[in-house]
C-alpha positions in Angstrom: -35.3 -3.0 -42.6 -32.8 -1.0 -40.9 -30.3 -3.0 -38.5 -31.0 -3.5 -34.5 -27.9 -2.9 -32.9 -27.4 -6.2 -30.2 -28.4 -4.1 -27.2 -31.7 -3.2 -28.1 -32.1 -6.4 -29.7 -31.4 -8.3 -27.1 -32.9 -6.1 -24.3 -35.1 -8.0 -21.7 -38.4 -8.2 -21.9 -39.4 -10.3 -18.8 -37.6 -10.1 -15.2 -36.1 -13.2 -16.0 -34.1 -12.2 -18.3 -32.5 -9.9 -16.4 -28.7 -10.7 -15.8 -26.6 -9.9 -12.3 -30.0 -8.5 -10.7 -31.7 -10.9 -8.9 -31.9 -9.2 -5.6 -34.1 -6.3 -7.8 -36.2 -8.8 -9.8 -37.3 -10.7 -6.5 -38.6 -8.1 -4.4 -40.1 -6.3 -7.4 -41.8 -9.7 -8.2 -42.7 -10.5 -4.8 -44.6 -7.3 -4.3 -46.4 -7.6 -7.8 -47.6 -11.2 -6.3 -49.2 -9.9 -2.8 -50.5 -6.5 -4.7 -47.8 -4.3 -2.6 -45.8 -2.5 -5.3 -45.1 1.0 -4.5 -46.1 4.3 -6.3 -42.7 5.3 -6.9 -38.7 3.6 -7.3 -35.7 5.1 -7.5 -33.2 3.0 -9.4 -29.6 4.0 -9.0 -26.3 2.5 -10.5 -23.7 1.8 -12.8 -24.1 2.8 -16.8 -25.7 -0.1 -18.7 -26.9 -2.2 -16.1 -30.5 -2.6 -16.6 -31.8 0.4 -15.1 -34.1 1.5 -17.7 -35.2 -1.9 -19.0 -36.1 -3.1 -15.2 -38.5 0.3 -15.5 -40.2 -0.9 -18.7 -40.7 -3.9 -17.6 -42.5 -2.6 -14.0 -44.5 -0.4 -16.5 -45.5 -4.0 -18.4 -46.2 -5.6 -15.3 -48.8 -3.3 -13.9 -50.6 -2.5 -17.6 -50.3 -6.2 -18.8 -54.1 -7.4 -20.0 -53.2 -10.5 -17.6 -52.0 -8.6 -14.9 -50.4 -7.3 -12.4 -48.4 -9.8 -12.7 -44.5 -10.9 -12.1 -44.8 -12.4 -15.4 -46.2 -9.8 -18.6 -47.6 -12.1 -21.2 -45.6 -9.7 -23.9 -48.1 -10.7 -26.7 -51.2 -8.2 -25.9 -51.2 -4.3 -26.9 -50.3 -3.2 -24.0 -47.3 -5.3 -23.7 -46.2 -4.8 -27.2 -46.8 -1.0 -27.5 -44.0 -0.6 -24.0 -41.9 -2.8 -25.5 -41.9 -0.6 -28.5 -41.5 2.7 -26.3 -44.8 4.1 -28.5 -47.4 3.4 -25.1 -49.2 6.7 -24.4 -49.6 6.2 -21.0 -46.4 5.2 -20.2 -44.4 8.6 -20.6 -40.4 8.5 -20.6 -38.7 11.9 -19.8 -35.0 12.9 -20.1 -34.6 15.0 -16.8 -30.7 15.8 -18.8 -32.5 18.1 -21.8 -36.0 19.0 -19.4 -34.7 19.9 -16.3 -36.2 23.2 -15.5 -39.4 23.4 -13.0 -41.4 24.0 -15.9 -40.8 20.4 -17.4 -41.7 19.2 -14.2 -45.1 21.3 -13.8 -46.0 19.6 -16.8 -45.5 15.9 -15.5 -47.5 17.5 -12.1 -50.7 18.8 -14.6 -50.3 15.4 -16.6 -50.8 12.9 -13.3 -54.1 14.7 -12.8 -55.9 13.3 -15.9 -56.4 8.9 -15.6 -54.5 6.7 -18.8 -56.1 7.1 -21.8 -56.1 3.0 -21.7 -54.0 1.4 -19.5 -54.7 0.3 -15.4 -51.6 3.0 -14.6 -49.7 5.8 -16.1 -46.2 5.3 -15.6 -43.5 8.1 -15.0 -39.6 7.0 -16.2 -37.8 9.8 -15.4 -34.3 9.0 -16.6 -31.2 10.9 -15.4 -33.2 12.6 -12.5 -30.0 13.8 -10.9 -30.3 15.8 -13.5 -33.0 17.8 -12.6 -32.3 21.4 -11.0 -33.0 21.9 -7.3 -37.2 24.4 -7.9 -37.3 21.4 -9.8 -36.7 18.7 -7.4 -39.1 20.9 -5.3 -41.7 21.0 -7.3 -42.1 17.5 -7.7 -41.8 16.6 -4.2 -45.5 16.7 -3.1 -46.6 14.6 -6.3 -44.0 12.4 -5.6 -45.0 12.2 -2.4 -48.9 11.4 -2.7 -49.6 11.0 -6.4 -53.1 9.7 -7.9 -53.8 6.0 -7.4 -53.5 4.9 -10.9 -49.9 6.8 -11.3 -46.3 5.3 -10.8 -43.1 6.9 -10.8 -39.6 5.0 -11.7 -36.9 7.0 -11.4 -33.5 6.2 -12.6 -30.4 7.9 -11.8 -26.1 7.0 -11.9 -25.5 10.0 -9.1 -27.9 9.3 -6.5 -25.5 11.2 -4.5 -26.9 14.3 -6.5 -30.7 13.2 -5.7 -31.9 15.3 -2.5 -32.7 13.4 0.6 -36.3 14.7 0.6 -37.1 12.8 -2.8 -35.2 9.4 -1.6 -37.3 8.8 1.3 -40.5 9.4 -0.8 -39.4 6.3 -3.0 -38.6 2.4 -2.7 -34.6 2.4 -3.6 -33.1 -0.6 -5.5 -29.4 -0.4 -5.8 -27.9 -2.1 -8.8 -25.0 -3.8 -9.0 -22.4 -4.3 -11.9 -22.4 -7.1 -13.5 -19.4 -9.8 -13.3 -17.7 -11.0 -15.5 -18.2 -14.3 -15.9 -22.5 -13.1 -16.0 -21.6 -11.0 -19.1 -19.4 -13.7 -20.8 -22.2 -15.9 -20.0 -24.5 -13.5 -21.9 -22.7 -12.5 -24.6 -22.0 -16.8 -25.3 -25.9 -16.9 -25.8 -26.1 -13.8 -27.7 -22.8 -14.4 -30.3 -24.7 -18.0 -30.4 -28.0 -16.5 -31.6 -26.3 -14.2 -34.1 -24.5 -16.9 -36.0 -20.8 -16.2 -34.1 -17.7 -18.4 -32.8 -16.3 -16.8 -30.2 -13.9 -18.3 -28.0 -13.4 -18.3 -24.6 -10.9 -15.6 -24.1 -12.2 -13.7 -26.8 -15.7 -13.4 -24.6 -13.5 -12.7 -21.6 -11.5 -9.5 -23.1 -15.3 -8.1 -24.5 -16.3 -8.8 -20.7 -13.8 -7.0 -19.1 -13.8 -3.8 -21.6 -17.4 -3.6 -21.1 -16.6 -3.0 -17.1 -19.8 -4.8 -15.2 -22.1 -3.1 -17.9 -24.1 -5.6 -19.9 -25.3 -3.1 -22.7 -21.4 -1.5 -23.3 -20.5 -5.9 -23.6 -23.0 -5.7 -26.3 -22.1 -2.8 -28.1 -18.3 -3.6 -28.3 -19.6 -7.1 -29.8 -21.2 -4.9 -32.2 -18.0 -3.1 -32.7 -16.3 -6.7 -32.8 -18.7 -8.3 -35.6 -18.6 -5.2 -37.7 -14.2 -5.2 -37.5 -13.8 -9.4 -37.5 -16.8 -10.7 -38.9 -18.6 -13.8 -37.1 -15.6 -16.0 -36.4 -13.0 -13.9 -34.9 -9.7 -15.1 -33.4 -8.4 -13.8 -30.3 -5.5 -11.5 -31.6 -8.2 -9.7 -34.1 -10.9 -9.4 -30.9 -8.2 -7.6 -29.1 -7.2 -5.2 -31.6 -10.5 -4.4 -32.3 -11.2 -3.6 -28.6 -7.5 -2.0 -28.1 -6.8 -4.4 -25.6 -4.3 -6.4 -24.2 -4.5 -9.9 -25.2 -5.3 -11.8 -22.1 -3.2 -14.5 -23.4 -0.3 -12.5 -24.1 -0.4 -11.1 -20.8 -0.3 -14.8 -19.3 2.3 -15.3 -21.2 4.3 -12.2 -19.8 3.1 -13.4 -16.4 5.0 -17.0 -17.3 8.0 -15.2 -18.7 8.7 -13.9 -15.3 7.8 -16.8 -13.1 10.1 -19.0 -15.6 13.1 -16.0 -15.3 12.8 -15.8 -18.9 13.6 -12.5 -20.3 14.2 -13.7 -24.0 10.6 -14.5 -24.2 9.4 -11.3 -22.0 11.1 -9.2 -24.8 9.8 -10.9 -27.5 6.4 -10.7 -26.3 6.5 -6.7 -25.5 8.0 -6.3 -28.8 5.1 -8.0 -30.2 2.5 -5.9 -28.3 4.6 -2.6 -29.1 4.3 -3.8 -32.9 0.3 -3.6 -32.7 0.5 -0.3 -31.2 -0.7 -1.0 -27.6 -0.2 1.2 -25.2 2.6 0.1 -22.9 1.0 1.2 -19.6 -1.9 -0.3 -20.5 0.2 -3.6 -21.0 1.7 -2.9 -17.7 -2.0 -2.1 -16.2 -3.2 -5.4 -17.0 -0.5 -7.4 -15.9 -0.4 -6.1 -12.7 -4.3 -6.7 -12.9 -3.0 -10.4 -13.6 -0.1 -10.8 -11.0 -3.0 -9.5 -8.0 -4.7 -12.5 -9.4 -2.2 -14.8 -9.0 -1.1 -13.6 -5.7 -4.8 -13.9 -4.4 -5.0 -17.5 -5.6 -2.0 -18.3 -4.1 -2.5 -16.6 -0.3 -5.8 -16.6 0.0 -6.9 -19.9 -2.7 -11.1 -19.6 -0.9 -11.7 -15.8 -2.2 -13.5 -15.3 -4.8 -12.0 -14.1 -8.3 -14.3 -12.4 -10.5 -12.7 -14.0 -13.4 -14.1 -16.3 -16.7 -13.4 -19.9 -16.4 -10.5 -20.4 -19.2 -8.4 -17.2 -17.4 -9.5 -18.2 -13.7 -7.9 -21.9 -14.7 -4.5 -20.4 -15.8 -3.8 -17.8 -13.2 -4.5 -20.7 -10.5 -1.8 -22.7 -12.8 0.6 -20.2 -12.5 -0.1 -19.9 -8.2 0.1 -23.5 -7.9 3.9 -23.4 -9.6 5.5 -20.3 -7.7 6.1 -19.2 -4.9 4.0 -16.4 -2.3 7.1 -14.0 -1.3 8.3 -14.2 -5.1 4.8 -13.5 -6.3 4.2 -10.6 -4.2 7.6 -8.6 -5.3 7.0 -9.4 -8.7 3.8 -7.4 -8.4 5.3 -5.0 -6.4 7.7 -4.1 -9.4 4.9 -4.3 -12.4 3.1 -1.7 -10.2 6.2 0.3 -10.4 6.0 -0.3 -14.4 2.9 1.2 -15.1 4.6 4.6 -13.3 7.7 4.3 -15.1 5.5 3.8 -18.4 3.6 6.2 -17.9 6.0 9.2 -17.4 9.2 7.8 -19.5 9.7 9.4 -22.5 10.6 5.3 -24.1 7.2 3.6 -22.2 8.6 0.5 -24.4 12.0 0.7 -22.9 11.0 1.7 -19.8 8.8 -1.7 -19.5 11.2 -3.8 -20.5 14.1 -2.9 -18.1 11.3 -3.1 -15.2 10.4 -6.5 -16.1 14.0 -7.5 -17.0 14.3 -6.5 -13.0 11.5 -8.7 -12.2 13.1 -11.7 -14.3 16.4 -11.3 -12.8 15.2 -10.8 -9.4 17.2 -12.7 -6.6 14.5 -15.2 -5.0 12.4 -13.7 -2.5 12.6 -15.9 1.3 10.4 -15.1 4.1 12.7 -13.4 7.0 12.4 -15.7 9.5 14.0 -17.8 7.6 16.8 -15.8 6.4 17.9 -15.5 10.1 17.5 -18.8 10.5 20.1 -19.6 7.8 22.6 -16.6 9.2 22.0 -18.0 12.7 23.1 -22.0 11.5 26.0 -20.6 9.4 27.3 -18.6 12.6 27.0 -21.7 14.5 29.1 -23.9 11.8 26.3 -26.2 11.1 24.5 -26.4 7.9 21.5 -24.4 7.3 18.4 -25.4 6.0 17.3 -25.0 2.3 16.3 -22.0 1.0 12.1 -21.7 0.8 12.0 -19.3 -1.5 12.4 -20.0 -4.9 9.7 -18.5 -7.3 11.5 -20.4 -10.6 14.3 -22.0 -12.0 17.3 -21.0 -13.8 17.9 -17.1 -11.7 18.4 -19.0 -8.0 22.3 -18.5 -7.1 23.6 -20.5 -4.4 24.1 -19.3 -0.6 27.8 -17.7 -0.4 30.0 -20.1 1.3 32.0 -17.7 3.9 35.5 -16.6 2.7 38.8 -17.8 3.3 40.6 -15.8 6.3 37.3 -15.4 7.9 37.8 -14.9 11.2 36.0 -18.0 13.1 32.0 -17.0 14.1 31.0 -17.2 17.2 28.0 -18.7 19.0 25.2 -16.8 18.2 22.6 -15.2 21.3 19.9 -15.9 21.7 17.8 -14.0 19.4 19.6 -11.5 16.6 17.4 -8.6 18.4 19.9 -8.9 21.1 21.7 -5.1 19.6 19.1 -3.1 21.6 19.8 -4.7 25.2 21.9 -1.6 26.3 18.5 0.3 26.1 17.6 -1.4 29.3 20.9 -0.7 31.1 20.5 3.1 30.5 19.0 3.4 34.2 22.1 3.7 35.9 22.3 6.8 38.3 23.3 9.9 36.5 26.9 10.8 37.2 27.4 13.7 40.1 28.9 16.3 37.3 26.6 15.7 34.9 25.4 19.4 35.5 27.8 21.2 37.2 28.9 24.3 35.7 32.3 23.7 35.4 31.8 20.7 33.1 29.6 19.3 30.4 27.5 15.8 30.2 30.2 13.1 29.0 28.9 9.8 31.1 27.3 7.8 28.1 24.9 6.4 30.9 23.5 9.5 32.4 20.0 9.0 32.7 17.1 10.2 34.8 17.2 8.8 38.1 14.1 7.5 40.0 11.9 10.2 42.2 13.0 11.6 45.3 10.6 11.2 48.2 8.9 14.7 49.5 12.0 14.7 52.1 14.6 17.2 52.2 17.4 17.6 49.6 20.5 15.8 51.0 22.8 19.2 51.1 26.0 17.0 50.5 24.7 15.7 46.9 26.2 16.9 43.6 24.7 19.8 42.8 23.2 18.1 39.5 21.4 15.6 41.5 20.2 17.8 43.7 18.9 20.1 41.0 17.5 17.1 39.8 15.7 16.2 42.2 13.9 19.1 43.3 12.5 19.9 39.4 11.0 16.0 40.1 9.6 17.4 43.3 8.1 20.2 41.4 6.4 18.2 38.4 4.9 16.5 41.1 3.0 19.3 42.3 2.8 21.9 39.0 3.1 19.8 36.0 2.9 22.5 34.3 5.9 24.5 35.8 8.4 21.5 35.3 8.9 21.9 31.9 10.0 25.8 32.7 12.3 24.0 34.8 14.0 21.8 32.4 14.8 24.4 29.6 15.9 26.7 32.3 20.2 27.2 33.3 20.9 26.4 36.7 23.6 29.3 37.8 23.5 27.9 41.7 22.1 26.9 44.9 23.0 28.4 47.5 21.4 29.7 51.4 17.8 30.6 50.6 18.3 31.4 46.7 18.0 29.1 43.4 19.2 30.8 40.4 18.0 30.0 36.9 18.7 31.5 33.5 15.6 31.4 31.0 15.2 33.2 27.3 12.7 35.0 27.1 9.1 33.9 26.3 6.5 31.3 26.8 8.6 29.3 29.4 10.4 32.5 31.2 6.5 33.6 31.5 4.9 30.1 32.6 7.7 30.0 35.5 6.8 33.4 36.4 3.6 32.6 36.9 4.1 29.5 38.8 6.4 31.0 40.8 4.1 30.9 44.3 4.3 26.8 43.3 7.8 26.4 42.8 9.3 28.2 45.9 7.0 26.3 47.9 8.3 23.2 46.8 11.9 24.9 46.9 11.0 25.7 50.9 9.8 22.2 51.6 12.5 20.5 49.6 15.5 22.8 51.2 14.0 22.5 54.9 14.0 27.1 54.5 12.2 29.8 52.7 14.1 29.9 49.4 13.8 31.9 46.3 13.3 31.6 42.7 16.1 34.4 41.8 14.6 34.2 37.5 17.4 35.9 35.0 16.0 36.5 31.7 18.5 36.2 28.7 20.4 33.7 26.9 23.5 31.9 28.7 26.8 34.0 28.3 30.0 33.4 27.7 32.5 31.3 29.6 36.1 31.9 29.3 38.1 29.5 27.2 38.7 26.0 28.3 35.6 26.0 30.5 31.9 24.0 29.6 29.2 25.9 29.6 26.3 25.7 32.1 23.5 23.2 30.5 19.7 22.4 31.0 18.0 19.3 32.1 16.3 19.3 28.7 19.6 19.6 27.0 21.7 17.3 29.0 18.9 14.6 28.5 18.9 14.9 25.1 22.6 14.6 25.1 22.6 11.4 26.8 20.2 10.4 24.2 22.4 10.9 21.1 24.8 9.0 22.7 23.0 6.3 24.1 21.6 5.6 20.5 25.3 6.1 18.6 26.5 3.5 21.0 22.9 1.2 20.5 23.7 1.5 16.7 26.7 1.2 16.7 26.9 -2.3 18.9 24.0 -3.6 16.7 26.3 -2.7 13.5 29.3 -4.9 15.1 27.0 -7.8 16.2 28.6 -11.1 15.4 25.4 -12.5 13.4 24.7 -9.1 11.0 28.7 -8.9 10.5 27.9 -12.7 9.4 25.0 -11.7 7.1 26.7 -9.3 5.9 29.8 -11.4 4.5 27.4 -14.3 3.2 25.2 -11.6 1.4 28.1 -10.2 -0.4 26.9 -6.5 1.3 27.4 -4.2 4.3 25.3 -2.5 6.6 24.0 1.2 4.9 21.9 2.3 7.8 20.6 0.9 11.4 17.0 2.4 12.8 16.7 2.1 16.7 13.1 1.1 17.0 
């Protein structure tokens, strides 16, 4: 007798049975019970989930001699001849090879006639994405109000391919992958039936190849009994899958916790010496390190993970520490890039793992400043939290010899950015005068005039000022024409301004009935808008040149930030820092 593969062997043949459905199998079984079931499903999911069997076994259900029943007796003909895909009234189609609208006029002229035996003729339709769109169409009234003793079960891994129109004329039932412990679960019953020893990792690596999909678990235990025989060690179960041992992976994990990097090379040598793939070694122990760092920060979530492996990654949590974990993961993510694109992926790996190993210990940073801050004060800090192994942790610096005495620290190390606050100190008179350019550090914008008349003694920059603020009170659109443009004076009934040409040039000559009445109301007279078009000339040598609002505002904020950055760069506490950490300062952001 020809050999069974495990997948068919072992394929359901009650709802029971089913694995990682249940939500399916109860409402299918609860509707069976009260005599509800609809005339047509549409079964959508993953590859090798139970799909397919879940339709044979509605198709025993309703054409079992005992039923409809939740529970087919599997012994009469009916039972028997579905289980044996030979029923004739229970027809199964591959809408991949008959896909045209003639396949499907055929199914249409077939649900006229009643079974040739059986209480229902039943319709699997597999694939039915598949199906073109005349045929889809064709289908849809059948589908829609088909004969009382038909059903349709259609099955489908795209359901984003099926049309709306034949969803809504079906009951849906989303499948779910199955996890991994459910499948290790399965295949321990199955290897048990067969005769194998399997142990628990070696179930776990078949598991996680088969990716939540219990009929690829079975066929790689095929593929693992034909290469090992029936007792199998866990080294020969992962080269027959190509996988990473999950124990050698653990043990990389370790290596790295333990700042081992003897042992990390040994063990990539050993992988590299059974030909793995060294991104896929750097793949699964990242996959590995996000386990550990989810046991660790968040120990109440769920890990979909086999019992043996779920026990050591929360071993490894329990021993090191959150910060240290979550760089370390940080850099074997980086590893499976540098892998990947290295010309040496062995060499490659190891120097990103050697980083990992040699990696200073991480220490949250409110704790960092909390040691800088006690060392600037002269009194002892408190121990370092972050330690993530022993053997790589190095002392804190002690400060050198000759170091100038620290002083007490302020109250907070953010203390840098307080000059951002004191920039709202009036704006010097000059500031825009066109004899001389911007070179207060403080200038600033100074607070709104009331609608009162320009004091005529003011600088003229204040004045200027102050009437563009009386303006964007009125037109905000005309105040930003106001800002770019050059003030050339302001004089008895005339404001002159020098503008480029285009979009602001034309905006202010548009406005221009707005902004002369504000000019009349802030001067106390009719005054003009006297609107040169062209870019500043010339001044002789030795003289500044005539700015904008715009420009001297931007001015006073490149210096007001090169002086913020530079008094944070001098602070007492990050010069401090700077001499216990053995560093200096590369770059300070203003925030």
């Amino acid at each position: 007798m020809a050999y069974l593969v495990l997948a068919r062997k072992y394929r359901p043949q009650r709802f029971g049975e089913m694995s990682g459905q249940a939500h399916v199998v109860q409402t299918l079984a609860n509707a069976l019970k009260r005599g509800t079931l609809a005339h047509a499903f549409l079964f959508t999911g993953p590859r090798g989930v139970g799909k397919t069997t879940a339709a044979r076994l509605v198709a025993k259900a309703v054409n079992c001699e005992q039923g409809p029943t939740p529970e087919p007796c599997g012994t009469c003909v009916p039972c028997l001849e579905i289980a044996e895909g030979r029923s004739v009234d229970v027809i199964e189609i591959d809408a991949a090879s008959n896909n045209g609208v003639d396949n499907v006029r055929d199914i249409v002229e077939a649900v006229k006639y009643r079974p040739a035996r059986d209480r229902f003729k039943v319709f699997v339709i597999d694939e039915v994405h598949m199906l073109s769109q005349g045929a889809f169409n064709a289908l849809l009234k059948t589908l829609e109000e088909p004969p009382d003793h038909v059903k349709f079960v259609l099955a489908t891994t795209d359901v984003h391919k099926v049309p709306e129109t034949i969803v809504s004329r079906c009951q849906r039932f989303d499948f779910r992958r199955l996890t991994q412990q459910q499948i290790a679960d399965q295949l321990g019953h199955v290897a048990g039936q067969e005769g194998m020893k399997l142990s628990g990792t070696a179930l776990a690596m078949v598991a996680r190849a088969a990716e939540g999909g219990m009929r690829d678990a079975l066929s790689l235990l095929d593929r693992v009994r034909a290469a090992c025989g029936d007792t199998p060690g866990d080294a020969e179960v992962a080269e027959a899958l190509g996988t990473v041992d999950v124990a050698a992976v653990s043990r990389l994990a370790g290596a790295m916790l333990q700042r081992d990097g003897a042992a990390l090379l040994a063990e990539v040598a050993a992988l590299h010496e059974r030909g793995l793939e060294m991104k896929r070694v750097a793949e699964e122990l990242a996959r590995h390190l996000r386990n550990v760092v989810v046991a660790r920060l968040a120990p109440d979530a769920p890990l979909d993970l086999p019992d043996a492996e779920l026990r050591e990654v929360k071993s490894q949590a329990a021993s090191a520490d959150p910060a240290q974990l979550t760089r370390l993961f940080d850099l074997a993510q980086r590893a499976v890039v540098e892998a990947k694109l290295a010309d040496q992926p062995r060499h490659a790996l190891e120097v990103a793992l050697l980083k990992a190993v040699f990696l200073a210990p991480g220490a949250d940073v409110s704790a960092l400043i909390a040691r800088v801050e006690a060392l600037a004060g002269g009194s002892l800090p408190p121990p370092a939290s972050g330690g993530g192994g022993s053997g790589g942790a190095r002392p804190a610096a002690a400060p050198r010899s000759g170091a100038a005495p620290a002083q007490p620290p302020p109250s907070s190390i953010a203390a840098p950015a307080a000059p951002r606050r004191q920039a709202a100190a009036p704006a010097p008179a000059s500031a825009l005068a066109p004899a001389a350019a911007p070179t207060s550090p403080a200038l600033a914008t100074p607070a709104p005039t009331p609608a009162a008349l320009i004091d005529p003694t003011a600088p003229l920059a204040e004045r200027w000022r102050a009437v563009v603020e009386e303006v964007e009170k009125v037109s905000p659109a005309a105040a930003p024409a106001l800002k770019q443009a050059t003030l050339r004076w302001i004089r008895d009934g005339e404001v002159g301004l020098q503008l480029p040409p285009g979009l602001m040039a034309t905006t202010a000559e548009r406005r221009r009935p707005e902004i002369e009445a504000v000019f009349a109301r802030c001067f106390g007279r009719p005054t003009a808008l006297a609107l040169t078009l062209g870019e500043v000339p010339a001044v002789p040598s030795g003289e500044s040149a005539p700015v904008s609002l715009a420009a001297a505002d931007q001015a006073e904020r490149l210096i007001r930030s090169r002086r913020v950055r530079e008094t944070a760069r001098n602070h007492p506490n990050i010069q401090q820092a700077a001499r216990l950490l053995d560093g200096g300062v590369d770059q300070v952001e203003e925030l």
